[in-house]
RODO-2510 file (C-alpha; in nm, 4 decimals, decimal comma):
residues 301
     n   res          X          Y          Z
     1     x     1,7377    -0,6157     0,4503
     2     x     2,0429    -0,8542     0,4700
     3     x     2,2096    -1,0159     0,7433
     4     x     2,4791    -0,6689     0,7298
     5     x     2,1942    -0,4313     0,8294
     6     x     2,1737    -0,3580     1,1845
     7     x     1,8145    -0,3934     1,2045
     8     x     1,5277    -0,5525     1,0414
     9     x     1,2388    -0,3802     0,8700
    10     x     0,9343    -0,5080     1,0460
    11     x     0,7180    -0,7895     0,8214
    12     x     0,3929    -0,6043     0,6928
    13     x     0,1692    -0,8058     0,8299
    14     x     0,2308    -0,6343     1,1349
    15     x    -0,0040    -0,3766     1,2948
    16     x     0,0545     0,0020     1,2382
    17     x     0,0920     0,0553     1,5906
    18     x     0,3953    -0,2263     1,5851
    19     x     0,5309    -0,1247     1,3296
    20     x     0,5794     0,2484     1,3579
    21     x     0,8058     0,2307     1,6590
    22     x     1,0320    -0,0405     1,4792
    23     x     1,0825     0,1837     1,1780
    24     x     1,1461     0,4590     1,3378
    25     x     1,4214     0,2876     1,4847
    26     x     1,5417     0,1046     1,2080
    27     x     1,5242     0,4964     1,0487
    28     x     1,7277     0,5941     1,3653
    29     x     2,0121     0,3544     1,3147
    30     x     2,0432     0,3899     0,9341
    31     x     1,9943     0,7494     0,9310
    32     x     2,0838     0,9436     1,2596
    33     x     2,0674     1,3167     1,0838
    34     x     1,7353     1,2483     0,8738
    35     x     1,5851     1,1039     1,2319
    36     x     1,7265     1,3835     1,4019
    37     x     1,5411     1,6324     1,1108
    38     x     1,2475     1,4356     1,1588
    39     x     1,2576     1,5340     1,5143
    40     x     1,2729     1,9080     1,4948
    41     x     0,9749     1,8538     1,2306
    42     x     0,7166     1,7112     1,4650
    43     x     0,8306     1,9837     1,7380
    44     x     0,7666     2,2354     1,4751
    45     x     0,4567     2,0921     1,3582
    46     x     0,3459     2,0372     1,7258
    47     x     0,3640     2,4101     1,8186
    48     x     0,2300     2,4882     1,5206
    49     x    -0,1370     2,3691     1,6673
    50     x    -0,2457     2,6597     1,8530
    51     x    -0,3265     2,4491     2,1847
    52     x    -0,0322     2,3285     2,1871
    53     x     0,1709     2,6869     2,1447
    54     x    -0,1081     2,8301     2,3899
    55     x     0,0659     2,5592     2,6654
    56     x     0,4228     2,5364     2,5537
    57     x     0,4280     2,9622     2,5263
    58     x     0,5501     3,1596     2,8523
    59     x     0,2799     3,4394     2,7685
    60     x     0,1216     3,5324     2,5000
    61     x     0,2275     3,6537     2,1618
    62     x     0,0676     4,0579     2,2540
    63     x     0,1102     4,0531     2,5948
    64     x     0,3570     4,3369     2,6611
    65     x     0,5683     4,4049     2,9286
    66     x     0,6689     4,7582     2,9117
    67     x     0,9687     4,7637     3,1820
    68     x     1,1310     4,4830     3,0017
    69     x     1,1978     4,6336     2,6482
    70     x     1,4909     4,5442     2,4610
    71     x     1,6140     4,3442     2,7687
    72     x     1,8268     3,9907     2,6977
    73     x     1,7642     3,6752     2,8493
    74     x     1,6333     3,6245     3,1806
    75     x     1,4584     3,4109     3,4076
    76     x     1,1220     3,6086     3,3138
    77     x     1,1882     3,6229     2,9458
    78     x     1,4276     3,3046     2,8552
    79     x     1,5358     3,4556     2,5355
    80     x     1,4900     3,8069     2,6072
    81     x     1,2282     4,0855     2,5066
    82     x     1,1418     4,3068     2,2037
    83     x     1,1268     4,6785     2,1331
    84     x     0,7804     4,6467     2,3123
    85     x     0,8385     4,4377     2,5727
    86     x     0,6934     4,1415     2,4172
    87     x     0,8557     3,7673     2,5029
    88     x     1,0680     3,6670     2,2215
    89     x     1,0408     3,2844     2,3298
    90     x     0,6778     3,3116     2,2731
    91     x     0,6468     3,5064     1,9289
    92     x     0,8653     3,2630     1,7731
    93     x     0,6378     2,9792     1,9504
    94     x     0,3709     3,1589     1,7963
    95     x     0,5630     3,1784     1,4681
    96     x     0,6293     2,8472     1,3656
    97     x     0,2480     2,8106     1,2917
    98     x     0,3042     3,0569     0,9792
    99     x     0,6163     2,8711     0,9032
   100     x     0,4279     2,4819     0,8910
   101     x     0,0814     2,6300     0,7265
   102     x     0,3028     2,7913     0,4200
   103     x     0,5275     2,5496     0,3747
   104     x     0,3036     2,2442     0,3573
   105     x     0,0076     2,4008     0,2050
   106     x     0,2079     2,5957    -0,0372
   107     x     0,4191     2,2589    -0,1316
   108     x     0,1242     2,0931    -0,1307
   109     x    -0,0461     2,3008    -0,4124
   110     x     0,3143     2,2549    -0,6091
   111     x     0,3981     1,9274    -0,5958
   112     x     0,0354     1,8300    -0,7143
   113     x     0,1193     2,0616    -1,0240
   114     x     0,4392     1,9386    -1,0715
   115     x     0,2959     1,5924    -1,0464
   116     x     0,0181     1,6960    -1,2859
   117     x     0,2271     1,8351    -1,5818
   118     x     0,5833     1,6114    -1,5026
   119     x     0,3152     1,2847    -1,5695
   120     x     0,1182     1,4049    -1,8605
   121     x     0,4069     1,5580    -2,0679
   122     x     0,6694     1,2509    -1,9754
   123     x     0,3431     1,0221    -2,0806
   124     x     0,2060     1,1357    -2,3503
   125     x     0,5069     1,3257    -2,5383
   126     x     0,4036     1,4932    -2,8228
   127     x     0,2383     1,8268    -2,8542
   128     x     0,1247     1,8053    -2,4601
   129     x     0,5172     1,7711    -2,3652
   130     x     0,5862     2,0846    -2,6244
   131     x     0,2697     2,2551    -2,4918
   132     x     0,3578     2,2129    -2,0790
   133     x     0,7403     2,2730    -2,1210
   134     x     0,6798     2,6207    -2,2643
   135     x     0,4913     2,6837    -2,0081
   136     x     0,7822     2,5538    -1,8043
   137     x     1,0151     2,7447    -1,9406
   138     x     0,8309     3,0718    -1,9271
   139     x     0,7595     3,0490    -1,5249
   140     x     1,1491     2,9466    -1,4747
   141     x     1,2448     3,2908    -1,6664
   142     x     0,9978     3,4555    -1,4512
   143     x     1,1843     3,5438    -1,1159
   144     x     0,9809     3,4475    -0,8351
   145     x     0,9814     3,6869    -0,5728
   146     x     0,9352     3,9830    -0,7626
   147     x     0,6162     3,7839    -0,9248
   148     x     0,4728     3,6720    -0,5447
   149     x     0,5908     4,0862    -0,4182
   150     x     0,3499     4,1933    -0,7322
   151     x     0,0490     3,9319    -0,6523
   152     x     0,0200     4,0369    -0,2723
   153     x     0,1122     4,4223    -0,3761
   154     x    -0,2063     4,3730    -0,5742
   155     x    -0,4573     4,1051    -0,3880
   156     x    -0,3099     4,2568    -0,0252
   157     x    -0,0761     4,0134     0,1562
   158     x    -0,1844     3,8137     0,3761
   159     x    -0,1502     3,3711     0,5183
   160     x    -0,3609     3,2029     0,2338
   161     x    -0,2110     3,4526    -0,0121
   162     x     0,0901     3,3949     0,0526
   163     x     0,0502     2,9635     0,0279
   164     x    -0,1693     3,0220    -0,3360
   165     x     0,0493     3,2507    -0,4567
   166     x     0,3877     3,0297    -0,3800
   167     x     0,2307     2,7429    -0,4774
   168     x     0,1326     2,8197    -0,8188
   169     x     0,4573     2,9849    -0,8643
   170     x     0,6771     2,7419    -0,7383
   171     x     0,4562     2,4331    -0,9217
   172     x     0,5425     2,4033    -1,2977
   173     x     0,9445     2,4511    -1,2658
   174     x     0,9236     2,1542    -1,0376
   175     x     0,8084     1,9112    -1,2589
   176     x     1,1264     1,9096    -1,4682
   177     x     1,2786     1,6442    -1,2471
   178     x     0,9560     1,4427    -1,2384
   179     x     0,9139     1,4458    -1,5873
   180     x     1,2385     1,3390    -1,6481
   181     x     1,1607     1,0051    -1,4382
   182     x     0,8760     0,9455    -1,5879
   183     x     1,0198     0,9317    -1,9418
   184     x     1,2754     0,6685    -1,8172
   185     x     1,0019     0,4494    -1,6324
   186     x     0,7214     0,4569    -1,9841
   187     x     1,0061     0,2569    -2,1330
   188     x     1,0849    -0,0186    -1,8745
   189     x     0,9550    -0,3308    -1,9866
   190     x     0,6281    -0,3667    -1,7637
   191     x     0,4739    -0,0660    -1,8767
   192     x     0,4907    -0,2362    -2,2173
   193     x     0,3966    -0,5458    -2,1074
   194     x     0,0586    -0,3412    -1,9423
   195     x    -0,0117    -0,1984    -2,2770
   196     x     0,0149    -0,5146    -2,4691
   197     x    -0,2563    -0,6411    -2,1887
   198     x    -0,4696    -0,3751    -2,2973
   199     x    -0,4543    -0,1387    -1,9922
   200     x    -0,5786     0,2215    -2,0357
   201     x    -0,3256     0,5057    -1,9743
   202     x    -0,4936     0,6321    -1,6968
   203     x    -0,4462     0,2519    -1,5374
   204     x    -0,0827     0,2316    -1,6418
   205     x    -0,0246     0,5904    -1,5212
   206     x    -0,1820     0,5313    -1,1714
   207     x    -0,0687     0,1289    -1,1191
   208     x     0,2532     0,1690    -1,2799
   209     x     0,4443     0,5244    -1,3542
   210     x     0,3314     0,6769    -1,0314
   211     x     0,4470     0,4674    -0,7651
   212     x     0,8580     0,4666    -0,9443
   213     x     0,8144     0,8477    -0,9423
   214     x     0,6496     0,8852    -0,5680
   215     x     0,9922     0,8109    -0,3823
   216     x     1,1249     1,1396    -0,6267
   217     x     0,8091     1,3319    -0,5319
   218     x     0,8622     1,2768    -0,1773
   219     x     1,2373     1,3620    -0,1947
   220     x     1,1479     1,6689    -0,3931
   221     x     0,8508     1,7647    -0,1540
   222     x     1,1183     1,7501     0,1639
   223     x     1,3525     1,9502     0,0046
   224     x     1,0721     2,2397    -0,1175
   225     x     0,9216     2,3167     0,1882
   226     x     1,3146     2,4171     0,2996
   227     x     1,2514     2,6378     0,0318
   228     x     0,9086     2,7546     0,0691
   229     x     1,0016     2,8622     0,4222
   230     x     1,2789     3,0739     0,2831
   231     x     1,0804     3,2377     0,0509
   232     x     0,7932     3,3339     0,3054
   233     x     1,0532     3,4916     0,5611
   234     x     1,1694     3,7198     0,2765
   235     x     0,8129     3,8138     0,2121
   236     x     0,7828     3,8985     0,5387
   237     x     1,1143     4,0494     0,5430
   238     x     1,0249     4,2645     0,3165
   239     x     0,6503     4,3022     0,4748
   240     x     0,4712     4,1425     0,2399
   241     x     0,3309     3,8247     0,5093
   242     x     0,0846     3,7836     0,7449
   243     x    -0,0008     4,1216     0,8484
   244     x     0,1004     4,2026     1,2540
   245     x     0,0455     4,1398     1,5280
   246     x     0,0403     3,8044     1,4606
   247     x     0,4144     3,6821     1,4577
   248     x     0,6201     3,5353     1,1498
   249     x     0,9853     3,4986     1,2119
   250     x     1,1100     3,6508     0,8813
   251     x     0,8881     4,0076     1,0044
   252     x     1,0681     3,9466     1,3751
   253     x     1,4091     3,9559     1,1691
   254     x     1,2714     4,3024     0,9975
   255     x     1,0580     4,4890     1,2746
   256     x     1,2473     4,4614     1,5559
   257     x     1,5850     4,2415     1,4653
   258     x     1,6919     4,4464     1,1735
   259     x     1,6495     4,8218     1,3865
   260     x     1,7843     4,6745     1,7683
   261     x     2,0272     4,4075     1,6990
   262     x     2,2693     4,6290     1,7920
   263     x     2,1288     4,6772     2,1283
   264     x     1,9437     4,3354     2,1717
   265     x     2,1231     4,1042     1,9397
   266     x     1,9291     3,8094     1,9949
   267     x     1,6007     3,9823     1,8162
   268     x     1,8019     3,8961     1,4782
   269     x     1,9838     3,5644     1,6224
   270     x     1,6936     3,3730     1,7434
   271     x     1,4424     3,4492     1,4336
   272     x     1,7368     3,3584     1,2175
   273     x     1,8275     3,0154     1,3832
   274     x     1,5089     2,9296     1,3705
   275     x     1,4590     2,9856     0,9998
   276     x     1,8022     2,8241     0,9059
   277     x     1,6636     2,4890     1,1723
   278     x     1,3498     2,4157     1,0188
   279     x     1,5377     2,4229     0,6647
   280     x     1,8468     2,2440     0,7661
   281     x     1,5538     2,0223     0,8845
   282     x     1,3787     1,9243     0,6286
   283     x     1,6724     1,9399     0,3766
   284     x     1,8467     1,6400     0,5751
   285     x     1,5376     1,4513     0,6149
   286     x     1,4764     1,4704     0,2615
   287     x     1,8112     1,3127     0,1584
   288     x     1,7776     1,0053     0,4300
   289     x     1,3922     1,0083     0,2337
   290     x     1,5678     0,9758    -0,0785
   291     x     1,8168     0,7088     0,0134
   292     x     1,5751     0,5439     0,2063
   293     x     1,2717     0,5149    -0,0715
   294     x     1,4928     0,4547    -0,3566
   295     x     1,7553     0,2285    -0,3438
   296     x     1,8767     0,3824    -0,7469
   297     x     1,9748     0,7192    -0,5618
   298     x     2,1654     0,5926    -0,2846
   299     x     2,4770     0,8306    -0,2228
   300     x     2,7065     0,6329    -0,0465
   301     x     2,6579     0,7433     0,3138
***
């Protein structure tokens, strides 16, 4: 970075263990809202490990307290109780280990698809680029959650259902973007110059096409899960997630938020803010990824 930057990157010859801090702060500076997302993250990821919840939780996510149903906030129950006397605090505790497992695992299974087909049909052209964007085009006609509401309707619904099924859905329309870098970066003058030295195209592909089109996987990744965690509260919305008692916060927002809110308001509020944080979340870190990883898509701020 320049002398106008308010704080250096740290040299890579640095240990891990240095350096982490110092980018985090140089992250901090340069990008208070992505830092801030990447805060609410690692919280969400934290609680998501079942130790963790076990500790952080008040009680636990069945443990009922009869005389307490439909109450709002107290000193027993923080953010109130359900229809069956169950600690709202703690369910959505519970709850945000459904939210991390689908949206990584699920983005994780589409992002290596989209990688997959964006990098063979931007490299090769050709019949494979005819052959994949067909396929392209037919899963972006095909509207996705009345696709993943069949699937589960007819394998049961269910956590690992749920990830497979958005993750192959959600896969090939994603590699548009990523095929669209690719065909700009096969033309650049080093991935000539690699050919001309006789490097194979898996070589070229690995060494050279992959690392300009990471920083847009990344980005792209970030902004998906936001997604992704959407999409599984609607299943579950519409009862199609992880069967009960186990918590999800888009089945909170239909079980108990969607029939009391009008007596106990905060059973739709607090499943709801919690959904719109974790997106909000990764949506913002995502763009400071973007501006941060590639310099070509800066915006400005």
């Amino acid at each position: 970075m320049t002398a106008e930057g308010a704080v250096l990157a740290p040299p890579r010859g640095v240990p891990l263990w240095l350096r982490l801090p110092k980018g985090l702060l140089w992250f901090a500076r340069r990008k208070p809202l992505g830092f801030f997302g990447l805060l609410i993250i690692v919280i969400l990821v934290l609680l998501a490990i079942p130790q963790v919840a076990e500790r952080v939780a008040p009680y636990s996510y069945t443990k009922q307290f009869l005389l307490d149903r439909l109450k709002g906030p107290s000193s027993r129950h923080l953010l109130g109780a359900d229809s069956v006397g169950r600690d709202v605090l703690s369910r959505l505790i519970y709850g945000s280990r459904i939210t991390v497992i689908v949206g990584f695992g699920a983005v994780a299974i589409s992002e290596t698809i989209s990688a997959f087909i964006g990098l063979v049909s931007g490299y090769y052209g050709g019949w494979f680029d005819k052959l994949f964007q067909r396929i392209v085009d037919v899963f972006q006609a095909l509207p996705a959650l009345v696709v993943l509401i069949a699937l589960l309707g007819l394998f049961g619904s269910g956590l690992w259902q749920m990830v497979i099924g958005i993750g192959l859905i959600s896969g090939p329309p994603g590699s548009r973007l990523i095929r669209g870098q690719v065909l700009a970066t096969v033309q650049r003058p080093f991935v000539e110059a690699a050919r001309i030295t006789g490097a194979g195209d898996l070589r070229i592909i690995v060494q050279h096409v992959l690392p300009n089109v990471a920083p847009l996987i990344i980005f792209s990744a970030s902004v998906r899960i936001g997604a992704v965690i959407l999409l599984e509260a609607s299943l579950s919305f519409l009862g199609y997630g992880v069967p009960p008692p186990f918590p999800s916060w888009g089945a909170m927002l239909t079980l108990d938020g969607r029939e009391f809110m009008r007596r106990q308001p905060g059973l739709a509020i607090y499943p709801g803010l919690a959904i719109a944080l974790a997106v909000f979340s990764f949506n913002v870190l995502g763009d400071a990824l973007r501006d941060v990883l590639d310099p070509r898509l800066k915006s400005g701020r």
